[in-house]
C-alpha positions, 0 to 999 in steps of 0.5 A, a space after each residue: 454583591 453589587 459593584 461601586 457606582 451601581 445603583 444599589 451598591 454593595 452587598 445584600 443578605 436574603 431574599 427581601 433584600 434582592 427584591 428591595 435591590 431590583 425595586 429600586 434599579 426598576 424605580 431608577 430605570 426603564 426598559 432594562 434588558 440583559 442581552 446574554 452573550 456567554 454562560 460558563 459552567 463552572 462546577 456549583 457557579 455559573 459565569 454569564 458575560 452579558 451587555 445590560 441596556 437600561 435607559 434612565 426613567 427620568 432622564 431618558 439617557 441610555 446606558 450600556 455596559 459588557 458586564 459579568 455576573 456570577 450566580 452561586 448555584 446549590 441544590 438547584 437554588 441560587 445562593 448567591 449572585 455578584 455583579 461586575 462591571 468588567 466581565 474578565 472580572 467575573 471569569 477571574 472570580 472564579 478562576 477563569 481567565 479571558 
């Protein structure tokens, strides 16, 4: 699940739809970096707080943000990923508070 605003909003099933997600967010943007500041363990998810830096590939602009993703992890293999443009939202899905 992707936050409004982003550039492939909303939710997306499987794994042909993750990689359509990223083929787009590649097309609209060049040297994209997730500096990670925090992962948290939380049973079968995983909190990581981060700034993702991407500048526009056609524009040249720069965007940064402190975002938190939480990733669904069973039997080893992710299941599930959601994005959020605030990271106490992140911890507060699942159960965390700042």
């Amino acid at each position: 699940m992707n936050p409004p605003g982003a550039v492939e909003p909303g939710t997306r099933r499987g794994v042909a739809a993750y990689e359509d997600a990223i083929r787009s967010i590649s097309e609209a943007f060049g040297d994209v970096r997730i500096e990670v500041r925090e992962m948290r363990d939380v049973g079968d998810q995983v909190v990581v707080l981060a700034t993702y830096i991407a500048r526009g590939r056609s524009s040249g602009v720069q965007r940064e943000s402190e975002d938190g993703y939480v990733w669904t992890v069973r039997n080893g293999l992710a299941v599930s990923f959601q994005w959020f443009n605030d990271p106490v939202k992140a911890l507060e899905a699942v159960g965390l508070r700042e």
